[in-house]
The first five atom37 places (N, CA, C, CB, O) and aatype in JSON, in Angstrom:
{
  "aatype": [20, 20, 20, 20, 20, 20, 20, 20, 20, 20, 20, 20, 20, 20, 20, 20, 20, 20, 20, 20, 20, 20, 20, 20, 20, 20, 20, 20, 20, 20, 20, 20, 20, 20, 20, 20, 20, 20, 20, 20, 20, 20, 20, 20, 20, 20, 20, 20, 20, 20, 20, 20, 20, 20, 20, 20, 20, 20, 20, 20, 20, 20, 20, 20, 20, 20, 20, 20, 20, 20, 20, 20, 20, 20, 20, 20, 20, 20, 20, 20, 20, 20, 20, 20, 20],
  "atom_mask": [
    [1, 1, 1, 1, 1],
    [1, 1, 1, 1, 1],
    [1, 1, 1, 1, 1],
    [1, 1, 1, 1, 1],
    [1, 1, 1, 1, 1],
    [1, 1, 1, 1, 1],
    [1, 1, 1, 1, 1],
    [1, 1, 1, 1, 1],
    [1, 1, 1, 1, 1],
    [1, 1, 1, 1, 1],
    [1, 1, 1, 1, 1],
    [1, 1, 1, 1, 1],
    [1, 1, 1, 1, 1],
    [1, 1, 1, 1, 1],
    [1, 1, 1, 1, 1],
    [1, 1, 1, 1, 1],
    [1, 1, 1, 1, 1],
    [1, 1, 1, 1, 1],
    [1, 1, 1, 1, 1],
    [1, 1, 1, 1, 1],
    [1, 1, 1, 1, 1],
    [1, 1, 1, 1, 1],
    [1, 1, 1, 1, 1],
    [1, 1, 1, 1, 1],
    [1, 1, 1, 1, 1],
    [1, 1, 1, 1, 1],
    [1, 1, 1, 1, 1],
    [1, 1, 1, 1, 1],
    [1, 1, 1, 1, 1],
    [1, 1, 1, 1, 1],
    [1, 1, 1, 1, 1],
    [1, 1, 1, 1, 1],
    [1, 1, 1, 1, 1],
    [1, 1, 1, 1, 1],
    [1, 1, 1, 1, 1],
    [1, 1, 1, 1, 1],
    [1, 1, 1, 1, 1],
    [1, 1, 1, 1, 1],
    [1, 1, 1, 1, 1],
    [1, 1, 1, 1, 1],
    [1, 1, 1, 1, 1],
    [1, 1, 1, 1, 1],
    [1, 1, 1, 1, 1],
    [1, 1, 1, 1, 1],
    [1, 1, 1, 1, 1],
    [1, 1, 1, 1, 1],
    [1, 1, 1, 1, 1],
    [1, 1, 1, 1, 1],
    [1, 1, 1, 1, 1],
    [1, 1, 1, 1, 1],
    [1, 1, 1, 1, 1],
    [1, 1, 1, 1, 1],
    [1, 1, 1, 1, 1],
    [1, 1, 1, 1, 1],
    [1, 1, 1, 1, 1],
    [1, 1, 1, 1, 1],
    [1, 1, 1, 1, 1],
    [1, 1, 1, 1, 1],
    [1, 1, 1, 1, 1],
    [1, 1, 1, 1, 1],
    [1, 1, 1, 1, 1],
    [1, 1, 1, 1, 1],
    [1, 1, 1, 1, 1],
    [1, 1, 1, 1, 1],
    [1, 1, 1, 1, 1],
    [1, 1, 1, 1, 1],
    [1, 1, 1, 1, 1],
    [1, 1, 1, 1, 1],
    [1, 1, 1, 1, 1],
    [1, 1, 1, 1, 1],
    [1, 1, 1, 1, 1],
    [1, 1, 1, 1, 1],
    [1, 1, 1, 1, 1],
    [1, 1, 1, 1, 1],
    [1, 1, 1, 1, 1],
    [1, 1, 1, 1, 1],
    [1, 1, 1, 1, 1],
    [1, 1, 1, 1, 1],
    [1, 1, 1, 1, 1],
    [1, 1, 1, 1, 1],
    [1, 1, 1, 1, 1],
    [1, 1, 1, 1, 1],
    [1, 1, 1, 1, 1],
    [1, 1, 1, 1, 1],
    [1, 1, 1, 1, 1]
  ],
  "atom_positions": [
    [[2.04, -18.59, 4.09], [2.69, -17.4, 4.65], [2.27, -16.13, 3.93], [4.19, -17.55, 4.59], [1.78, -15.29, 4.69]],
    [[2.34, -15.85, 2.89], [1.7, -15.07, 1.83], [0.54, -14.39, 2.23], [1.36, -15.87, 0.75], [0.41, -13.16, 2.16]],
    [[-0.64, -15.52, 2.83], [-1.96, -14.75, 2.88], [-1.61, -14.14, 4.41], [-3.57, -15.83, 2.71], [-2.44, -13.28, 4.71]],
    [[-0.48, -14.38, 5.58], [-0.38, -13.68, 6.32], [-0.13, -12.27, 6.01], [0.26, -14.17, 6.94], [-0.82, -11.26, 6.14]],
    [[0.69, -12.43, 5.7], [1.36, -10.55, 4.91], [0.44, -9.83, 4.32], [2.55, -10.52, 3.49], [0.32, -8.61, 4.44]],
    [[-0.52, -10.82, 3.42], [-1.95, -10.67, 2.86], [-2.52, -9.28, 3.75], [-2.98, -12.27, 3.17], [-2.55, -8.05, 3.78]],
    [[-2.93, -10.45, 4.39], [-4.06, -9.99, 5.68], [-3.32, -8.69, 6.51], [-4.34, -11.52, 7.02], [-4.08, -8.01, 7.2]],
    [[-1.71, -8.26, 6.46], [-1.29, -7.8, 7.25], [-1.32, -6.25, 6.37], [-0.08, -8.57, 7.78], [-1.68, -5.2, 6.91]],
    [[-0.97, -6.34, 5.26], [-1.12, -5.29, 3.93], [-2.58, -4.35, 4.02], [-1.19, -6.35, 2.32], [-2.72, -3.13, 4.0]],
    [[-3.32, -5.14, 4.11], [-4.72, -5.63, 3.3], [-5.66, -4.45, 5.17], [-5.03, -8.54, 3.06], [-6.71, -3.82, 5.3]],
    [[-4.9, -4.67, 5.8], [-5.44, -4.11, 7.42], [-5.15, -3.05, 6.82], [-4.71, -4.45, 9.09], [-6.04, -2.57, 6.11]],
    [[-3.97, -2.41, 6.89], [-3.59, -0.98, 6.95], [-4.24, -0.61, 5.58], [-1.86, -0.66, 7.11], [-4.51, 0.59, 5.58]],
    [[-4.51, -1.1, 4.63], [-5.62, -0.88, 3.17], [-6.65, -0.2, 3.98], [-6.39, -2.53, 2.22], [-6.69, 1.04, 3.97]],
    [[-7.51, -0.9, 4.69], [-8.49, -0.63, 4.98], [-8.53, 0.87, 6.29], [-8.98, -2.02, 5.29], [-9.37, 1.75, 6.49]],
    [[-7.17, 0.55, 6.93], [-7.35, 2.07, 7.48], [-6.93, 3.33, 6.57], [-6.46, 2.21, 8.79], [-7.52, 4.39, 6.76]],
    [[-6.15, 3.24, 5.78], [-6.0, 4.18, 4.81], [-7.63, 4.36, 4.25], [-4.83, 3.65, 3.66], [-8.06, 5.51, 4.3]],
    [[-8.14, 3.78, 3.96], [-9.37, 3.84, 2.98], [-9.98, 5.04, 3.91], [-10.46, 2.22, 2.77], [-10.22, 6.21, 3.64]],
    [[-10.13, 4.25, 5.11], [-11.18, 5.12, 5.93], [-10.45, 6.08, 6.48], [-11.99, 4.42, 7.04], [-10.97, 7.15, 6.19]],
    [[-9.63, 6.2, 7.04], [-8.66, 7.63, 7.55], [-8.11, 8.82, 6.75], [-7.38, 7.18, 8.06], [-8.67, 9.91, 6.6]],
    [[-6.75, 8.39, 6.2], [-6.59, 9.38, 5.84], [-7.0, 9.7, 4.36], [-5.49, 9.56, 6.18], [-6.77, 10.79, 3.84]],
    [[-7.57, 8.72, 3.77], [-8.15, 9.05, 2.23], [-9.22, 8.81, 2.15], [-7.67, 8.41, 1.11], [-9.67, 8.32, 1.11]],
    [[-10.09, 9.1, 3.32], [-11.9, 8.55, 3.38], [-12.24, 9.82, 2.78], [-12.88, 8.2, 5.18], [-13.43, 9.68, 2.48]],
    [[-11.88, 10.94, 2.45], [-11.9, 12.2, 1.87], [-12.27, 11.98, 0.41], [-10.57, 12.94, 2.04], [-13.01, 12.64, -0.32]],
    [[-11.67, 11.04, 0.23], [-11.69, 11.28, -1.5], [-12.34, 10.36, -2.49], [-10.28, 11.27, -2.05], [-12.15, 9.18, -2.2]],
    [[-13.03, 10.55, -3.54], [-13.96, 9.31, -4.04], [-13.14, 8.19, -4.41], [-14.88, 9.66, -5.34], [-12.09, 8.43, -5.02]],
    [[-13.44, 7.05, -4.13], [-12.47, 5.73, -4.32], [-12.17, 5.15, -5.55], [-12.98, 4.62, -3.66], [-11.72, 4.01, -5.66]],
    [[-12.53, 6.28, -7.0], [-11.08, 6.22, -7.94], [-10.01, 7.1, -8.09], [-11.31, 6.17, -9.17], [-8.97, 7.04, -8.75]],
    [[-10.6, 8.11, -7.17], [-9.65, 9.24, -6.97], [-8.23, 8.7, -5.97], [-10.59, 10.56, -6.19], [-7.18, 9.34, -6.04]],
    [[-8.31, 7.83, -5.32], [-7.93, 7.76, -4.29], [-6.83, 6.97, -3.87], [-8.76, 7.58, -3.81], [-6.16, 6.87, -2.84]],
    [[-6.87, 6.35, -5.17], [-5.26, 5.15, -4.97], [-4.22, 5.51, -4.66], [-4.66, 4.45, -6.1], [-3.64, 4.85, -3.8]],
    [[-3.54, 6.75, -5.26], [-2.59, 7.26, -5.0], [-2.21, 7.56, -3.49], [-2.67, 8.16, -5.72], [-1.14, 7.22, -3.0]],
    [[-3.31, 8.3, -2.74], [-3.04, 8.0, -1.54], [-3.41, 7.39, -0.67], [-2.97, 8.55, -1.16], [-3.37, 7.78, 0.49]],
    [[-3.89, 6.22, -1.08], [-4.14, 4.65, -0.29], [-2.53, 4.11, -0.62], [-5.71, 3.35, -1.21], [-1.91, 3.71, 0.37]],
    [[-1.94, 4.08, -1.72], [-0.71, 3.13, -1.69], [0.2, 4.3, -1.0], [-0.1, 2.45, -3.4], [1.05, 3.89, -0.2]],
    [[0.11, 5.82, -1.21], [1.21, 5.99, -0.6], [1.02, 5.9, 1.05], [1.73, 7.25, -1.11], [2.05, 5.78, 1.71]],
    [[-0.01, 5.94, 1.6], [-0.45, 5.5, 2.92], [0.05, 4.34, 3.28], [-1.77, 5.41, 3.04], [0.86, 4.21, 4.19]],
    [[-0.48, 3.27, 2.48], [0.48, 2.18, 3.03], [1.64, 1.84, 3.19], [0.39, 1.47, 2.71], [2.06, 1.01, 4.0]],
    [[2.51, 2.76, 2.05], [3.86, 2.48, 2.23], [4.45, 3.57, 1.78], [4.35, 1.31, 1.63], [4.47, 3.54, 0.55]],
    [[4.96, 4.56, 2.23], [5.59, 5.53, 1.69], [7.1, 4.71, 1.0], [5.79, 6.74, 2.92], [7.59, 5.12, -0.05]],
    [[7.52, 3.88, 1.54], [8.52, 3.69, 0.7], [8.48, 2.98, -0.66], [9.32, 3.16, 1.39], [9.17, 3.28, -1.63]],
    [[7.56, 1.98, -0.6], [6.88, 1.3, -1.71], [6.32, 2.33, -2.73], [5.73, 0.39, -1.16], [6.49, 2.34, -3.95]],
    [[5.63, 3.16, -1.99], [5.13, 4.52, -3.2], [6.1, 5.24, -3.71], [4.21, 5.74, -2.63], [6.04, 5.78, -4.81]],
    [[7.21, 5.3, -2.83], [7.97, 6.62, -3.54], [8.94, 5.62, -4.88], [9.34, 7.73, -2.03], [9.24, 6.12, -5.96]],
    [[9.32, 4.04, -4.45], [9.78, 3.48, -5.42], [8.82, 3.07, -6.28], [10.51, 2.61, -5.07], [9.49, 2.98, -7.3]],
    [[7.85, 2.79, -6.55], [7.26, 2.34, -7.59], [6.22, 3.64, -8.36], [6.49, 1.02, -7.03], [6.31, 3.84, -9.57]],
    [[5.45, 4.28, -7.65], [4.39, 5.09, -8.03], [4.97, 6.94, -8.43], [3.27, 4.93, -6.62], [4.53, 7.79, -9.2]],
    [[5.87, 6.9, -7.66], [5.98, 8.33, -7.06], [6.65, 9.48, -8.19], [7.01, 8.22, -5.62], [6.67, 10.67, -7.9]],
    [[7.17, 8.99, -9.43], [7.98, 9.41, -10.64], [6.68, 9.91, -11.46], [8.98, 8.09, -11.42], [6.48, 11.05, -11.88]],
    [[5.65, 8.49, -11.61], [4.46, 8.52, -12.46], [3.3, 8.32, -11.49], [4.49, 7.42, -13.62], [2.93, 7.18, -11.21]],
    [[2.93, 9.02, -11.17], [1.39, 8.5, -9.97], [0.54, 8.36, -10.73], [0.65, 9.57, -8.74], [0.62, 8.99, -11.78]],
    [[-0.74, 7.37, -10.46], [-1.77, 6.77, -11.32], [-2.76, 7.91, -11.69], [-2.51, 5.53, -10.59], [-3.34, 8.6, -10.84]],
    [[-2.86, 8.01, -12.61], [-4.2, 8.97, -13.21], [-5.35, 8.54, -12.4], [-4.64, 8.71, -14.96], [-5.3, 7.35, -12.1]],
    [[-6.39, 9.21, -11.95], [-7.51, 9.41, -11.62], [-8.53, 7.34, -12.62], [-7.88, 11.5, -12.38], [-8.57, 7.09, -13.82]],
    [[-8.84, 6.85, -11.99], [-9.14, 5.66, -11.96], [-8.63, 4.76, -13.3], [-10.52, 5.71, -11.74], [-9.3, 4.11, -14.1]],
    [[-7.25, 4.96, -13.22], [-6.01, 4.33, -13.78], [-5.86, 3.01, -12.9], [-4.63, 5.38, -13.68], [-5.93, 2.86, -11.68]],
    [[-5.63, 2.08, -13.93], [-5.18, 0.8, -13.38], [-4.12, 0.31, -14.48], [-6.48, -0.29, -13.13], [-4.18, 0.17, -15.7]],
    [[-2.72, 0.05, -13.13], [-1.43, -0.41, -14.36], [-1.18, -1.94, -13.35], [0.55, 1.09, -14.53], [-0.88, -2.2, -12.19]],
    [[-1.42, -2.47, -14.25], [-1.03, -4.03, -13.57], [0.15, -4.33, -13.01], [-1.05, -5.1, -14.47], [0.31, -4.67, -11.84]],
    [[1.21, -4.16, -14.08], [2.88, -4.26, -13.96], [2.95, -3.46, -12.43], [3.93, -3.26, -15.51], [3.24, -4.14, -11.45]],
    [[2.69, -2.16, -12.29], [3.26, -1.67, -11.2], [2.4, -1.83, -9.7], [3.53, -0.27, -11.59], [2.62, -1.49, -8.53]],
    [[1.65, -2.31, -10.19], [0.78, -2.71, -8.85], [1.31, -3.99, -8.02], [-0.8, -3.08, -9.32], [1.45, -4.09, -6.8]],
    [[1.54, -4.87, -8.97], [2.35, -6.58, -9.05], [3.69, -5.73, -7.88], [3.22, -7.4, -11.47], [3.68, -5.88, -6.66]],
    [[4.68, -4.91, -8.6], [5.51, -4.57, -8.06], [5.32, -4.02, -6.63], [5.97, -3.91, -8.83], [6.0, -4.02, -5.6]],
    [[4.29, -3.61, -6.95], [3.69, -2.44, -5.66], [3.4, -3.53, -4.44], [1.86, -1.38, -6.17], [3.86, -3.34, -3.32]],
    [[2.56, -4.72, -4.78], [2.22, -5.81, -4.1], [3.49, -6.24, -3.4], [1.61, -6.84, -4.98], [3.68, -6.4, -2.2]],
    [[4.72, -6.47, -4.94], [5.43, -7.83, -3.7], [6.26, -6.7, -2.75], [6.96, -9.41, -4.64], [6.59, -7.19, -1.67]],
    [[6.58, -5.53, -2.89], [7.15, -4.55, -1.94], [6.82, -4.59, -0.63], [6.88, -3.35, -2.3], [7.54, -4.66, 0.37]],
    [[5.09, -4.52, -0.78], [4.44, -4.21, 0.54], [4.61, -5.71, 1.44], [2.68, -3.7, 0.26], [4.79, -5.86, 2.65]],
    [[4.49, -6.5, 0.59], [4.32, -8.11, 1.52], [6.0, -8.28, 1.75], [3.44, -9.87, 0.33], [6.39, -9.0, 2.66]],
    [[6.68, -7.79, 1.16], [8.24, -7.79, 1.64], [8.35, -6.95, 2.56], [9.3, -7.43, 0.65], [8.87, -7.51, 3.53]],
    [[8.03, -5.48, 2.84], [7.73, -5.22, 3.99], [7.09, -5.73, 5.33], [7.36, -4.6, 3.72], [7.6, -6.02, 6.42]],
    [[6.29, -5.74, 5.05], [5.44, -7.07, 5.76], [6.13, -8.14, 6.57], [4.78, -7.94, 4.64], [6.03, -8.42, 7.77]],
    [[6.85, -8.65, 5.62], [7.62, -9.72, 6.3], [8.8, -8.93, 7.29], [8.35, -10.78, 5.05], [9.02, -9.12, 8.48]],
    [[9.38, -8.11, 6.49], [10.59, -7.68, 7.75], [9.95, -7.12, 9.03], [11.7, -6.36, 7.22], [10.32, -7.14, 10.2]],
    [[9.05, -6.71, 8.5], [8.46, -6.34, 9.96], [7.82, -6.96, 11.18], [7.67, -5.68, 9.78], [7.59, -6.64, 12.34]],
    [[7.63, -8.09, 10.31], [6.76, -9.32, 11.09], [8.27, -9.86, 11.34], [5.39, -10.54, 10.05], [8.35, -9.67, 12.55]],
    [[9.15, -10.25, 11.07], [10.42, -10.94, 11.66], [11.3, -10.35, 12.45], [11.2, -11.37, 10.79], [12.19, -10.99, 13.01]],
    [[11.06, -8.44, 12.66], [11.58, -7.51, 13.49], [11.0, -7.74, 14.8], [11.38, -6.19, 13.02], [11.57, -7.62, 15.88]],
    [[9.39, -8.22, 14.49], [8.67, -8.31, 15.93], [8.23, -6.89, 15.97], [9.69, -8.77, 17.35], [7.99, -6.43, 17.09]],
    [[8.05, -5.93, 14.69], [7.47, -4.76, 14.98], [6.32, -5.03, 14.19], [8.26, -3.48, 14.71], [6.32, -5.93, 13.36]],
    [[4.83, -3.88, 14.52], [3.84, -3.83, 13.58], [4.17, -3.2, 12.25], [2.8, -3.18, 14.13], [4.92, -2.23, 12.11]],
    [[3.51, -3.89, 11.23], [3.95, -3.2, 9.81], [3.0, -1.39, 10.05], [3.12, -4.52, 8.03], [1.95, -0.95, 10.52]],
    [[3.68, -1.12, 9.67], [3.34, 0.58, 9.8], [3.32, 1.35, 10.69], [2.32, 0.95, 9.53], [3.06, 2.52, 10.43]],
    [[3.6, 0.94, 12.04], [3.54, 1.15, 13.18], [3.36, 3.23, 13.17], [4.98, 0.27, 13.87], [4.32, 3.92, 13.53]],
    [[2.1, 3.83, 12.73], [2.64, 5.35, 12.74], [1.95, 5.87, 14.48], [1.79, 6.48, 11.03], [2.15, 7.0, 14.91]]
  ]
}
């Protein structure tokens, strides 16, 4: 079940990449790839401390992860698309 949510996360990754943060060089860019994917996941985990310029924090990414695949799931059990914008 996992790699469903995976795969379901991991889609809207890839349109963030190319849409609305295809602008920016891809260590610049995390910040608004995660808040793209989830504004609510970003504003709880990232949004106090946003990642420095090609910063990598494990702890909050882990967090950042199981948020989005918990999203994921409610949305997949609503019968709506995750992100639906």
């Amino acid at each position: 079940r996992r790699q469903k949510y995976d795969r379901m996360w991991k889609a809207r990754k890839r349109e963030c990449e190319k849409s609305s943060c295809g602008h920016l060089v891809p260590d610049e860019a995390m910040n608004c790839i995660n808040e793209c994917i989830s504004e609510e996941c970003y504003a709880d985990i990232f949004a106090a401390n946003p990642l420095e310029d090609g910063e990598i924090d494990t702890e909050r990414t882990k967090a950042f992860t199981a948020c989005i695949r918990r999203e994921a799931r409610e949305h997949s059990r609503s019968g709506a698309a995750f992100h639906e914008k």
